[in-house]
C-alpha positions as CSV (number, residue, x, y, z in Angstrom):
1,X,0.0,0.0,0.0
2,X,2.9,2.3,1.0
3,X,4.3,1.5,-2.8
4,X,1.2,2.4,-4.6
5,X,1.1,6.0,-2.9
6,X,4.5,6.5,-3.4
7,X,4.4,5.7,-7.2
8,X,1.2,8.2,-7.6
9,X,3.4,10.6,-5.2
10,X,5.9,10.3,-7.6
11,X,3.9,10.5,-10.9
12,X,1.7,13.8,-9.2
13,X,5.7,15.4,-8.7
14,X,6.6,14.2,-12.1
15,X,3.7,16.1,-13.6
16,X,4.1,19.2,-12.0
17,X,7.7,19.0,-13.0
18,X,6.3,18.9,-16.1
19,X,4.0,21.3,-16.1
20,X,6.2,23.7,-14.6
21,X,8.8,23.3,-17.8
22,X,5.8,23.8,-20.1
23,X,4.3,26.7,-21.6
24,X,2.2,27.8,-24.7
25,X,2.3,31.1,-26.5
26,X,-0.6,32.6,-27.9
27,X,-0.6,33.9,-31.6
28,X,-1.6,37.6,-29.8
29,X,1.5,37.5,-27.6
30,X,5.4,37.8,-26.9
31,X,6.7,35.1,-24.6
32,X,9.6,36.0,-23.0
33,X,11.8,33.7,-20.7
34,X,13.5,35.3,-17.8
35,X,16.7,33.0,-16.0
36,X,17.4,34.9,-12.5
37,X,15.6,38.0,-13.1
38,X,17.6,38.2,-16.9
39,X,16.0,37.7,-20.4
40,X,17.2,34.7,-21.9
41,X,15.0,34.1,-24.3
42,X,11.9,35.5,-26.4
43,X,9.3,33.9,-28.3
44,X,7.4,35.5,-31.4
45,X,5.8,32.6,-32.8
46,X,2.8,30.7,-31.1
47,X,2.4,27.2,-30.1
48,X,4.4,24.7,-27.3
49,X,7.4,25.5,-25.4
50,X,10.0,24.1,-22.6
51,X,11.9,26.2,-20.3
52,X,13.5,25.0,-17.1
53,X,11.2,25.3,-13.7
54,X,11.4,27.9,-11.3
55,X,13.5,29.3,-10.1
56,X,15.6,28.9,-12.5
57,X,13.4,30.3,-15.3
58,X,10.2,32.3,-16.0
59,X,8.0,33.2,-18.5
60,X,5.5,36.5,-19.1
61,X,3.8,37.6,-22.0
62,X,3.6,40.7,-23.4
63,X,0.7,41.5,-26.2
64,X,1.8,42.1,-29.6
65,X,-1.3,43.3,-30.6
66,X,-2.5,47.4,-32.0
67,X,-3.1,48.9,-29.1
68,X,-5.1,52.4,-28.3
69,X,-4.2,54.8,-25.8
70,X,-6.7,57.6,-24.8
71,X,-6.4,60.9,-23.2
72,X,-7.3,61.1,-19.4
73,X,-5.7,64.7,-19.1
74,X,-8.5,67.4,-19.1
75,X,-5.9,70.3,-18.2
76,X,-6.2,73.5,-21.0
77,X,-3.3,74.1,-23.5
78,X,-2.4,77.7,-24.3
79,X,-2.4,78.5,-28.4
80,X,-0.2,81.1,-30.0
81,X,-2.9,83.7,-29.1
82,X,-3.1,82.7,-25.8
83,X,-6.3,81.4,-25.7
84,X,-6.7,78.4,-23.3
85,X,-8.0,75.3,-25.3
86,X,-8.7,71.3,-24.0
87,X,-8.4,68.6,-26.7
88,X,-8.7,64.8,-26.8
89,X,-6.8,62.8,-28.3
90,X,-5.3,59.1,-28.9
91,X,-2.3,56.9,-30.3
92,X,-2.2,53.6,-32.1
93,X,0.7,51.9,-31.2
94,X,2.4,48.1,-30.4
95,X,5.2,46.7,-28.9
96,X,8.0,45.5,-32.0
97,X,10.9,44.8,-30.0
98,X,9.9,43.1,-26.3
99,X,13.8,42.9,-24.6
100,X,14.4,46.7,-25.4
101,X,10.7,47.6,-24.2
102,X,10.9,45.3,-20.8
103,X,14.8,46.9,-20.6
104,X,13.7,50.7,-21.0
105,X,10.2,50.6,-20.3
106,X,8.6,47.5,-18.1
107,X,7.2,44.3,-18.2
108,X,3.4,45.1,-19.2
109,X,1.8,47.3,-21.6
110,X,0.4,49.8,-18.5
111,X,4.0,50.6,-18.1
112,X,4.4,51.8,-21.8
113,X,0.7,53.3,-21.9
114,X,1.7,55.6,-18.6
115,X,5.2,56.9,-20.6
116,X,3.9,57.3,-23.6
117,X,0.7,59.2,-22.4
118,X,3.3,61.6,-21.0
119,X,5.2,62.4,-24.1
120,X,2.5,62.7,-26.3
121,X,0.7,65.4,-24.1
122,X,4.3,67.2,-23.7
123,X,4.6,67.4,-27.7
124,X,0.5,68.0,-27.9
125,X,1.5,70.9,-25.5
126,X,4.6,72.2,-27.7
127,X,2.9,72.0,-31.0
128,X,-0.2,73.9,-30.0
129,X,1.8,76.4,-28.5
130,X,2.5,77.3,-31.8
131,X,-0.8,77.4,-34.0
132,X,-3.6,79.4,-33.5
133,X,-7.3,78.1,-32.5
134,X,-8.3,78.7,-36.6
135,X,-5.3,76.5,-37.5
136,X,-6.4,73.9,-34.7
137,X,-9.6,73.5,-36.2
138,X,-8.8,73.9,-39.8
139,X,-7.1,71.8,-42.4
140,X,-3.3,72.6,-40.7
141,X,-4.8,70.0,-38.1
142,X,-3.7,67.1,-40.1
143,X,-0.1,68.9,-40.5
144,X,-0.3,69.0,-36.1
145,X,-1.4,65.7,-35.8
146,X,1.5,64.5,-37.7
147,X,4.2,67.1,-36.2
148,X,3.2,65.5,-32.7
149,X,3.6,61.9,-34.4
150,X,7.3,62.8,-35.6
151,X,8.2,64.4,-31.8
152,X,7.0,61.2,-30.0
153,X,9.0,58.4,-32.6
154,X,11.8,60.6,-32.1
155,X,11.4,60.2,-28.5
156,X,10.5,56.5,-28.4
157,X,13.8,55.9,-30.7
158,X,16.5,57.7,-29.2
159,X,19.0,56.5,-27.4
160,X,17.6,54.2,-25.1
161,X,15.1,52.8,-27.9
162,X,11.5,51.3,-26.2
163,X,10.8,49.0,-28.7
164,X,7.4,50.1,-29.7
165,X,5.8,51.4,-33.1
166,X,3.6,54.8,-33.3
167,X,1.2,53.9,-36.1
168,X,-1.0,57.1,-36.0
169,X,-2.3,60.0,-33.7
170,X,-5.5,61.7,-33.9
171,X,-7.4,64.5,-32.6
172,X,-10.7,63.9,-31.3
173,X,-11.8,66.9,-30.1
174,X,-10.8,70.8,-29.8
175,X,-12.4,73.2,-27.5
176,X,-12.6,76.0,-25.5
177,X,-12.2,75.7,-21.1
178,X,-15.7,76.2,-19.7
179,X,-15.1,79.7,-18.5
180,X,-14.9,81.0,-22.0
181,X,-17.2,78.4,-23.7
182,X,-20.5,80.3,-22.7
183,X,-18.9,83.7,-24.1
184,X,-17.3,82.3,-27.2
185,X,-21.4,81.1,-27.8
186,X,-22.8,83.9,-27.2
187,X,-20.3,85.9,-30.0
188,X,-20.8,82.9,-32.4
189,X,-24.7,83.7,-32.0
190,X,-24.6,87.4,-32.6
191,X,-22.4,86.9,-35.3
192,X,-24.9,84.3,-37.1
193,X,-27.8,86.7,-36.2
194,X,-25.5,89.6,-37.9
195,X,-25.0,87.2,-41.0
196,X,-28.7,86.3,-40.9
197,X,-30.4,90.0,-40.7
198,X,-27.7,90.8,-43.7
199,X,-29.0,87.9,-45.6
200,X,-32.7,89.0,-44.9
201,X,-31.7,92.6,-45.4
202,X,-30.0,91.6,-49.3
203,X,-33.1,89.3,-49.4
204,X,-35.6,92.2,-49.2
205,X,-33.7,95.0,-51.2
206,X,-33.7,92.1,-54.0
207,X,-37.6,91.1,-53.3
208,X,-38.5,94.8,-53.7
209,X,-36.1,95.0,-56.9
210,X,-37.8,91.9,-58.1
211,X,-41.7,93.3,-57.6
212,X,-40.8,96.6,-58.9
213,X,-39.4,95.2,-62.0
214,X,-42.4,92.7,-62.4
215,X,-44.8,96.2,-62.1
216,X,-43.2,97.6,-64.9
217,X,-43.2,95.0,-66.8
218,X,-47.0,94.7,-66.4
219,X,-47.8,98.0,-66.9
220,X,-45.7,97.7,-70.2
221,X,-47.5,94.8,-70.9
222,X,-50.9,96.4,-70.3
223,X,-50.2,99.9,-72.0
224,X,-48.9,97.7,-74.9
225,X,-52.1,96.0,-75.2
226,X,-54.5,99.0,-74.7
227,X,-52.6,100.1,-77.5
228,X,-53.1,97.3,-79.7
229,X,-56.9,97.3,-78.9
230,X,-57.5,100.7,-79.7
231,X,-56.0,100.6,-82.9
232,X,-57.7,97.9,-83.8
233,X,-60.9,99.4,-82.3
234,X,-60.2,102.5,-84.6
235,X,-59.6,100.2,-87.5
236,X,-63.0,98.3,-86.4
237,X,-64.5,101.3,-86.4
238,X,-63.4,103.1,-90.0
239,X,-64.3,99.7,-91.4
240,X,-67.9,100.0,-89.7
241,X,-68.0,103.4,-90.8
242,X,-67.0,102.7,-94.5
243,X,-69.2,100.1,-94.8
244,X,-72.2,102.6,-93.6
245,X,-71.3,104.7,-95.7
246,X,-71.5,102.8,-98.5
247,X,-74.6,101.4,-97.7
248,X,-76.0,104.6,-97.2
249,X,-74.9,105.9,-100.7
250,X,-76.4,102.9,-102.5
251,X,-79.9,103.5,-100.5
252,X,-80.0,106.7,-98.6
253,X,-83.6,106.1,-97.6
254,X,-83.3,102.1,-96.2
255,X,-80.1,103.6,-94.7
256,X,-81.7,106.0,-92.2
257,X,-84.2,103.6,-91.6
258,X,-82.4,101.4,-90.2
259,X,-79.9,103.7,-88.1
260,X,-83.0,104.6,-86.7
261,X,-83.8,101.0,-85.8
262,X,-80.2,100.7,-83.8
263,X,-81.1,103.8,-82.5
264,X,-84.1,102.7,-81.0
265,X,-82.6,99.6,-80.1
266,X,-80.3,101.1,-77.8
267,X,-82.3,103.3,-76.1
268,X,-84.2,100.3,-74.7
269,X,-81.8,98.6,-73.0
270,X,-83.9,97.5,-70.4
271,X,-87.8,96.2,-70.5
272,X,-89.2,98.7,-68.4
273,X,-87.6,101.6,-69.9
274,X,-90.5,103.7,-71.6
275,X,-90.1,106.6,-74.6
276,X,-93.3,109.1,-75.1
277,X,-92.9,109.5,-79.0
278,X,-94.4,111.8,-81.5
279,X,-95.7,110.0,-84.3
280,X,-96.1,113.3,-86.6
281,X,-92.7,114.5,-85.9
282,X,-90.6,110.8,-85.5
283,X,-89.0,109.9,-88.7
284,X,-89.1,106.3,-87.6
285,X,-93.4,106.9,-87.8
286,X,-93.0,108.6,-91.6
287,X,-90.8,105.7,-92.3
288,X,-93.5,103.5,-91.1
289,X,-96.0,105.6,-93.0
290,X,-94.5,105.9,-96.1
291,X,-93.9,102.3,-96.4
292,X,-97.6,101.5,-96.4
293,X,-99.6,100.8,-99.6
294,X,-101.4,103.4,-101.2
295,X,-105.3,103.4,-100.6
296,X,-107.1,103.9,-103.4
297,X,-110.3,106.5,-103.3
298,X,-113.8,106.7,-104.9
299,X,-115.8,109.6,-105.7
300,X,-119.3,110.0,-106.2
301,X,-120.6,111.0,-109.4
């Protein structure tokens, strides 16, 4: 009985021997082998590995992947005018070379995040320094954002390199501290409202100018027609008359007649108008008389 345990005891020791000497590296990850505190090995590739146990050697990992790294610092950089201005910001970055980043920097990606969080706010602050808040927020931005890219590589590859890779920076935001924002409102709304009653103003002066030439056009347009009518009214009219005239040549008689019918005509215009007419003296009635037949008399013998 004593044998049996002391063969499992042995096999459970065996195991964690093994275990201890055995390691696998993820496809996301550095593996890097420390012997007494020193680096004796690093692993880029993923899959199994053997090292000895501890003491005598460890392993950590360290990610290999893009990693982002945001602003936290909400304290107001001056411009070139002065003018006190908070951005936000981040960096894309990822460890390259692990032995120079654990040398220089640390042994986890906080360690690099804290440093480099430093130096890019100290070259955010030096750039800004010298542009103006219409250069900030303009297309000189992109010309900033890559300034402050070339100030931190320059940092992070100098002469104690860190072994990590800027791949981009990028302003997020721009804008004024809170003791000005309310101010810098209200002069962005009186200047819109300036730009807005011009607009109306320029809007109006070209309405008017608009009606007044659409008035004169109509009364051009109107005059020109009144025109138009009355000469051909006039033409109507020396037509009419020519051809009463020669009607009345032809038939002087039938002519006055019937004048005197369109005279009557109008004169009734409605049904209860009334006319009190002399038949001895209306030359309509001797019309009407002299049109009759002739009666002939008798005498007596």
């Amino acid at each position: 009985m004593n044998r049996i345990g002391l063969i499992f005891s042995s096999i459970l020791f065996a195991l964690a021997i093994a275990s201890s000497t055995l390691f696998v590296v993820d496809q996301r990850q550095f593996g890097v082998v420390f012997a007494l505190g020193q680096i004796k090995e690093v692993i880029t590739e993923p899959g199994l590995n053997f090292k000895l146990p501890p003491p005598f050697q460890n392993v950590s990992y360290i990610d290999k992947r893009l990693l982002t790294l945001d602003s936290t610092d909400n304290e107001p950089v001056l411009t070139a005018e002065k003018q006190r201005v908070v951005i936000d910001w981040y960096v894309r970055w990822r460890i390259s070379e692990p032995t120079e980043y654990i040398r220089n920097v640390g042994t986890n990606e906080a360690a690099g995040a804290s440093q480099l969080n430093r130096v890019v706010r100290n070259a955010f602050q030096e750039e800004i320094n010298k542009r103006t808040v219409k250069e900030l927020l303009s297309v000189k931005r992109d010309a900033l954002m890559q300034d402050v890219k070339g100030e931190v590589l320059s940092q992070v590859r100098g002469a104690k390199p860190w072994g990590v890779d800027v791949i981009d920076v990028r302003i997020t935001r721009v804008d004024y501290v809170d003791a000005i924002t309310e101010s810098v409102y209200r002069r962005m709304e009186a200047e819109r409202k300036r730009v807005a009653n011009e607009l109306r103003s320029t809007g109006g002066a070209e309405g008017e100018k608009i009606r007044a030439d659409a008035d004169r056009q109509r009364e051009v347009t109107v005059a020109n027609a009144y025109r138009d009518a009355q000469k051909i009214k006039g033409e109507g009219d020396a037509e009419a008359a020519r051809i009463y005239a020669e009607a009345f040549g032809r038939d002087p008689q039938f002519a006055q007649f019937y004048r005197s019918l369109d005279a009557y005509k109008a004169s009734f215009s409605k049904k209860s108008d009334v006319m009190v007419v002399d038949p001895s003296s209306s030359e309509f009635f001797k019309a009407l008389r002299g049109a009759a037949p002739a009666v002939p008399v008798t005498g007596k013998k």
